[in-house]
C-alpha atoms as a printed R data frame, in Angstrom:
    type eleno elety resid chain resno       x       y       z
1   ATOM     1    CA   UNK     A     1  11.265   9.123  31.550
2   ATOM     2    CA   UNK     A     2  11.652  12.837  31.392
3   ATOM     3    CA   UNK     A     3   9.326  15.384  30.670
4   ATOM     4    CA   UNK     A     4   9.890  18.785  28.543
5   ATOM     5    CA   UNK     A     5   8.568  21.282  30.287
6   ATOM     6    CA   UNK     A     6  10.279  23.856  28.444
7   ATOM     7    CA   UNK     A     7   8.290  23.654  25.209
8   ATOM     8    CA   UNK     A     8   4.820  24.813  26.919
9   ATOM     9    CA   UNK     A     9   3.672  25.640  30.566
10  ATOM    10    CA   UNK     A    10   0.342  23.280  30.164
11  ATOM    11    CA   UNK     A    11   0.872  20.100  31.950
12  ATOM    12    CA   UNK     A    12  -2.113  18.946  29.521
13  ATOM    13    CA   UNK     A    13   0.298  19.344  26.628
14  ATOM    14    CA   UNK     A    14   3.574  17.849  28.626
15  ATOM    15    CA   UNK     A    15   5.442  15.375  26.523
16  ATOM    16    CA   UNK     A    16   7.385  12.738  28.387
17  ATOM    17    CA   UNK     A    17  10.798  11.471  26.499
18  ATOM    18    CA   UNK     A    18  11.041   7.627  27.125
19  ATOM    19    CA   UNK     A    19  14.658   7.741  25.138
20  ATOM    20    CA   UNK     A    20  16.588   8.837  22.123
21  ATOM    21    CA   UNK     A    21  16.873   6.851  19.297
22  ATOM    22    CA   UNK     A    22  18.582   6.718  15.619
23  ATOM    23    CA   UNK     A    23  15.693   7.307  13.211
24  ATOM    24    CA   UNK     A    24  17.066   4.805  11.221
25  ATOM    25    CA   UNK     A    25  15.644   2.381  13.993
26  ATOM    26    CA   UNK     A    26  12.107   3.535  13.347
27  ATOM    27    CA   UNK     A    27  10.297   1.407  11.752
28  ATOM    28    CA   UNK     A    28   7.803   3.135   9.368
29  ATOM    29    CA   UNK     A    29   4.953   0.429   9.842
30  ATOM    30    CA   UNK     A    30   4.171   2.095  13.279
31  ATOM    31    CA   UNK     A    31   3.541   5.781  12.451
32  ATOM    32    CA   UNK     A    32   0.134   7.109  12.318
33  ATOM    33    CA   UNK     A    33  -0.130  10.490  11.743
34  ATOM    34    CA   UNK     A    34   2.398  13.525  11.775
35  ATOM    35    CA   UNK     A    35   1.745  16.855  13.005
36  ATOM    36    CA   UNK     A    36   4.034  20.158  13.811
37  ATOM    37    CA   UNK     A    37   5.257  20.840  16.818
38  ATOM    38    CA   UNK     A    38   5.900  24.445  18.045
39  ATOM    39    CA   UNK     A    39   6.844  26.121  21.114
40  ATOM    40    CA   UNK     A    40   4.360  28.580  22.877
41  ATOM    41    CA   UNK     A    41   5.297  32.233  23.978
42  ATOM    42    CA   UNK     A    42   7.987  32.429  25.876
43  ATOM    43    CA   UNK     A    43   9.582  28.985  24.573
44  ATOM    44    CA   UNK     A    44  11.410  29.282  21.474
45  ATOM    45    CA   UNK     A    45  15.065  29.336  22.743
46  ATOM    46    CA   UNK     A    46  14.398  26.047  24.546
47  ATOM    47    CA   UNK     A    47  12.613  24.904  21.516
48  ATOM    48    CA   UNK     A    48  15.487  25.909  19.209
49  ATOM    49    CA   UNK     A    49  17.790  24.365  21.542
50  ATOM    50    CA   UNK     A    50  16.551  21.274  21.765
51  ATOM    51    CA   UNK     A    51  16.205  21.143  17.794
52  ATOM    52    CA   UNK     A    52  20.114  21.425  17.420
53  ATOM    53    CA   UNK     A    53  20.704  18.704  20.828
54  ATOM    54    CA   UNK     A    54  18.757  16.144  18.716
55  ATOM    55    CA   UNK     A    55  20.553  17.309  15.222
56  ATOM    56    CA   UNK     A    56  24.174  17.260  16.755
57  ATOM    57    CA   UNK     A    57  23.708  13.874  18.509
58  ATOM    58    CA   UNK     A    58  22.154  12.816  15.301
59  ATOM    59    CA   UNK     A    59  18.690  11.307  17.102
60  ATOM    60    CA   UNK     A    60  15.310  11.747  17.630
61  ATOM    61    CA   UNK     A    61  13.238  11.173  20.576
62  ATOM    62    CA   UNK     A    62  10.475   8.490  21.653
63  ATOM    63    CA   UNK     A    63   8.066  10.383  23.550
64  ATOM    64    CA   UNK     A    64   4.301   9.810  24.828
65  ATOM    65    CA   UNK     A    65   1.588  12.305  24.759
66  ATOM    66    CA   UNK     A    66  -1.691  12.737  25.252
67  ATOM    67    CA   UNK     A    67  -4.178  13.915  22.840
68  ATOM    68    CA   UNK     A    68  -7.755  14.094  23.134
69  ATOM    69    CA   UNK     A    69  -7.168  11.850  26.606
70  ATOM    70    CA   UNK     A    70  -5.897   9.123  24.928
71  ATOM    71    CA   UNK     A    71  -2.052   8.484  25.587
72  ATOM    72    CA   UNK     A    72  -0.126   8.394  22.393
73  ATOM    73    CA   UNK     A    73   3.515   7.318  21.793
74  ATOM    74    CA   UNK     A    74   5.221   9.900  19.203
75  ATOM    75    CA   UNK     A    75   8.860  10.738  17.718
76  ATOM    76    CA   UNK     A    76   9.926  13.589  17.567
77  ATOM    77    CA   UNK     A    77  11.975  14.799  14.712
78  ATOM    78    CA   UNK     A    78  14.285  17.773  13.916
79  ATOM    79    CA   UNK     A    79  13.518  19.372   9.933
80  ATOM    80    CA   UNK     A    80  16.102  21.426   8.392
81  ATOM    81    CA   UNK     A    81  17.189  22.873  11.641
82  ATOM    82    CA   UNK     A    82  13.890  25.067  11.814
83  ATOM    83    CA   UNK     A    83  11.046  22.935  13.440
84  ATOM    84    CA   UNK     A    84   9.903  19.805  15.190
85  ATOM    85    CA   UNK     A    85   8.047  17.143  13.623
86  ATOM    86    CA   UNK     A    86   5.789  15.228  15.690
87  ATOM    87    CA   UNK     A    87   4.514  11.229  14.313
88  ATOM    88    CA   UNK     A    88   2.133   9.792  16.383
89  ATOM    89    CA   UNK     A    89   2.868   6.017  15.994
90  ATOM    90    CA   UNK     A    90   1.058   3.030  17.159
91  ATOM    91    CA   UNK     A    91   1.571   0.596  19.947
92  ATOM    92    CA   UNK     A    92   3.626  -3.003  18.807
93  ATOM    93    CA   UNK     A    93   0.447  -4.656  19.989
94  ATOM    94    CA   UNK     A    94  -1.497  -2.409  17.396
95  ATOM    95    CA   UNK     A    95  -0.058  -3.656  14.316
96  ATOM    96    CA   UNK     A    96  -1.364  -6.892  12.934
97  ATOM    97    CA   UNK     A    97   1.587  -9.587  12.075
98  ATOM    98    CA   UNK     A    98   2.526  -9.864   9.288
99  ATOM    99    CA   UNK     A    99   1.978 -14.037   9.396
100 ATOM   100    CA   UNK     A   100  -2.240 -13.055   8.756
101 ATOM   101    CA   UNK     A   101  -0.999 -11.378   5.409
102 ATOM   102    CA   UNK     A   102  -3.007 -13.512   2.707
103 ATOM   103    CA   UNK     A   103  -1.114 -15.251  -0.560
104 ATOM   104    CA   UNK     A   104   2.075 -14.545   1.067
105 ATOM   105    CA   UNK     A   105   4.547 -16.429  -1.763
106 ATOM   106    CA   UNK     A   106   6.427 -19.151   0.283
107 ATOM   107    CA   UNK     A   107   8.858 -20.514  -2.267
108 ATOM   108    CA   UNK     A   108   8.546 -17.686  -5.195
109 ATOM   109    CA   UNK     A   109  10.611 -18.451  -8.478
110 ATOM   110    CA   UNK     A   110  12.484 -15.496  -9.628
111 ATOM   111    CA   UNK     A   111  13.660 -14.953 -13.275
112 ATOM   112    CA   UNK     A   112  17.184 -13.422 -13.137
113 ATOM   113    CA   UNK     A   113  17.187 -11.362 -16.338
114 ATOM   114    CA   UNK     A   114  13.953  -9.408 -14.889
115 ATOM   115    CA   UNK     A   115  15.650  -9.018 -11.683
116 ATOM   116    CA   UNK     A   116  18.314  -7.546 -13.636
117 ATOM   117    CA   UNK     A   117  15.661  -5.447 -14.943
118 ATOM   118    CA   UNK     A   118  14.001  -4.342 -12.279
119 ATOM   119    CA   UNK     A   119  17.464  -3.522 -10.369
120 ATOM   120    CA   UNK     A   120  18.375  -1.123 -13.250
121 ATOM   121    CA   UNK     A   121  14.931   0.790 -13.177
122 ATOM   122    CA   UNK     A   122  15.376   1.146  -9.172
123 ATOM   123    CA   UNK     A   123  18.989   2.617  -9.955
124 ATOM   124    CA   UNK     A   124  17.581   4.928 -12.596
125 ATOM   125    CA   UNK     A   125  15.097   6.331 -10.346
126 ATOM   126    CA   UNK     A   126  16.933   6.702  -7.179
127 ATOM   127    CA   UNK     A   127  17.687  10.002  -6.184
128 ATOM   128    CA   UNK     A   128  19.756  11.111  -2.957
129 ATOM   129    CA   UNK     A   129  16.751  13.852  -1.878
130 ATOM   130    CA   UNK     A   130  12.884  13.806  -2.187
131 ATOM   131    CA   UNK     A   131  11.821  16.363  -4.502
132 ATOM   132    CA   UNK     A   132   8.432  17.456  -3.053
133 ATOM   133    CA   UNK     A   133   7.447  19.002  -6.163
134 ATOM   134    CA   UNK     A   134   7.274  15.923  -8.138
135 ATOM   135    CA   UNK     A   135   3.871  14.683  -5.845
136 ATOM   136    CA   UNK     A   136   0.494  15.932  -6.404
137 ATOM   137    CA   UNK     A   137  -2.331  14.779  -5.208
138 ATOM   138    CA   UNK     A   138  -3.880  14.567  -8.969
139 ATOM   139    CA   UNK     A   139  -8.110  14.087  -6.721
140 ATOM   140    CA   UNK     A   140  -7.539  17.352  -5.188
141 ATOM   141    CA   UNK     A   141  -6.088  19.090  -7.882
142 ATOM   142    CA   UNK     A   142  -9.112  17.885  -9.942
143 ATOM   143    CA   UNK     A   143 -11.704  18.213  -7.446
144 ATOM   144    CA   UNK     A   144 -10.683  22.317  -7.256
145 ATOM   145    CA   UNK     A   145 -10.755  22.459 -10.926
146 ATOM   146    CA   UNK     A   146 -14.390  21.007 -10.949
147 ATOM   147    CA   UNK     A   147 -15.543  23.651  -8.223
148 ATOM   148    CA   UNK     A   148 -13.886  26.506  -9.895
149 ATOM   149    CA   UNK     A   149 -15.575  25.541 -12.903
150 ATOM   150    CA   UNK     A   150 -18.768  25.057 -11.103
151 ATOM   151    CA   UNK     A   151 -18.061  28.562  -9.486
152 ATOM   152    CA   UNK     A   152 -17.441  30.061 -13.102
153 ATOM   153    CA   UNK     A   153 -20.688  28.907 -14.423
154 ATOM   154    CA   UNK     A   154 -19.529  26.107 -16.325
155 ATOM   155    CA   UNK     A   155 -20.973  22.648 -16.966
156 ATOM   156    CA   UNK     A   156 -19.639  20.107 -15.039
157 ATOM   157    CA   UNK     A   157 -19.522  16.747 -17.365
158 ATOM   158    CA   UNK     A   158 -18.635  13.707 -15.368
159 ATOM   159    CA   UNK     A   159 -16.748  10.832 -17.320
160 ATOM   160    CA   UNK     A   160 -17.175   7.140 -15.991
161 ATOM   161    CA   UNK     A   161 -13.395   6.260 -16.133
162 ATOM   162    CA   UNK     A   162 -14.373   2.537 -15.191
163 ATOM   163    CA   UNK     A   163 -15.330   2.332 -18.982
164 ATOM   164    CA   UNK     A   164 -11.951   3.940 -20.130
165 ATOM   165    CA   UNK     A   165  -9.908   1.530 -17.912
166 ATOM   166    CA   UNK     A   166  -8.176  -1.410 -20.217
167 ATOM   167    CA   UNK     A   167  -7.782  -4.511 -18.516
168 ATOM   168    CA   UNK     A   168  -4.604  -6.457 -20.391
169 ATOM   169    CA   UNK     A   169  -2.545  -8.598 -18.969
170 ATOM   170    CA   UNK     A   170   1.152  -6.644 -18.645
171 ATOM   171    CA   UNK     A   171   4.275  -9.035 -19.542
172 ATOM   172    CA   UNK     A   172   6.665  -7.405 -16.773
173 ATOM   173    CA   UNK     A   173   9.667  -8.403 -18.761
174 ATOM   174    CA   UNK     A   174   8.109  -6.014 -21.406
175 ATOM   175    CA   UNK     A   175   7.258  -3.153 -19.108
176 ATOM   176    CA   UNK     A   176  10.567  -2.958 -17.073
177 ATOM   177    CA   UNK     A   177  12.404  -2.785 -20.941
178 ATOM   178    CA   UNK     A   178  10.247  -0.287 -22.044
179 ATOM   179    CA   UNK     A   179  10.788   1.547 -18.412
180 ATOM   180    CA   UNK     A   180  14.269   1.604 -18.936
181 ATOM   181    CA   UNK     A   181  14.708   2.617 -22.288
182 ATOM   182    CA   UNK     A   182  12.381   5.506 -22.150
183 ATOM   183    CA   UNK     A   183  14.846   6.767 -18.901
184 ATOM   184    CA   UNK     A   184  17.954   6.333 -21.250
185 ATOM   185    CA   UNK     A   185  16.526   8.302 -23.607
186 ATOM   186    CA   UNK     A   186  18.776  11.554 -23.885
187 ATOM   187    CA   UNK     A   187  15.918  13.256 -25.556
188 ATOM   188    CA   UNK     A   188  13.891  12.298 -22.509
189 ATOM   189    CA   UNK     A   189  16.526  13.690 -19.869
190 ATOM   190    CA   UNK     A   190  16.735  16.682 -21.541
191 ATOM   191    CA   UNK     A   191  12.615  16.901 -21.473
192 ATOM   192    CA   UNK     A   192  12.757  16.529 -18.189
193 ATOM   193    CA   UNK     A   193  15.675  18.814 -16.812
194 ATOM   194    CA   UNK     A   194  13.585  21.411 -19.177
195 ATOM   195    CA   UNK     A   195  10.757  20.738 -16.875
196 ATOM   196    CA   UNK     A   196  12.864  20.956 -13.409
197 ATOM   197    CA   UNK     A   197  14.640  23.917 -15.199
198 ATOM   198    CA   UNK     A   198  11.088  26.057 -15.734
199 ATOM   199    CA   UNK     A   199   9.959  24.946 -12.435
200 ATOM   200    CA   UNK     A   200  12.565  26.966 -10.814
């Protein structure tokens, strides 16, 4: 184990590297919460440097640290060659197995055609980068627009969307056709490259 004291000169904030790992061997299960990780005054070139070590050998590094005196184990992880991302993660013991998960199917029959299906949606919305921009967090972005409108004077009508909600039964063969034909739609490409166009 090996500690960085480079990145601060508090041995409160010390983080000790157990080893370096290929992220691809992180398993997502175990992470807990991620935070940014910065260097203090005095720092950044050791900072910076260790960024491009981790990028060049293509790794990032299992680390412990304590926060709020409880020891944590953490990755650390290099972003666009500007900043460290710290994930807390938890402790094997931590995680419940997976043999307490309830209605787990043992012996599940599969129906080939909406396999077939369901493979062709993934395909048609797999992309080779995350595009932020396409996540909002539709709660918050209401929740502002109710306390502007409460800050504007407005009157602030509350719908119960419990009486809104349908409850039918979906045929998934039915769904996954419909899914796929509305993403082969060349009217609906073009729709939405408008959209990513007048975003930019």
């Amino acid at each position: 184990m090996i500690s960085i004291f480079c990145l601060c000169h508090d041995d409160s904030k010390k983080i000790n590297i157990i080893q370096f790992i290929k992220e691809i061997s992180v398993d997502l299960m175990f992470t807990q919460k991620v935070y940014y990780l910065g260097p203090e005054d005095g720092y950044t070139d050791a900072y910076s440097l260790f960024i491009k070590a981790l990028e060049g050998t293509k790794r990032v590094a299992v680390a412990k640290i304590t926060i709020r005196s409880s020891t944590k184990l953490c990755i650390l992880k290099p972003i666009n060659g500007s900043f460290i991302q710290l994930s807390t993660m938890y402790y094997p013991n931590e995680i419940r197995p997976s043999e307490r998960i309830p209605n787990l199917p043992r012996e599940a029959q599969i129906n080939l055609d909406q396999l077939q299906l369901a493979q062709q949606l993934i395909k048609n919305l797999s992309s080779s980068k995350t595009n932020e921009s396409q996540f909002i967090n539709v709660g918050q972005v209401r929740m502002e627009s109710l306390i502007q409108s409460k800050i504007s004077g407005q009157e602030v009508i509350q719908i119960d969307s419990e009486k809104n909600e349908s409850h039918h039964i979906i045929d998934l063969m039915e769904a996954l056709q419909k899914s796929i034909t509305l993403l082969s739609n060349p009217s609906t490409k073009k729709n939405k490259q408008k959209k990513k166009e007048s975003a930019l």
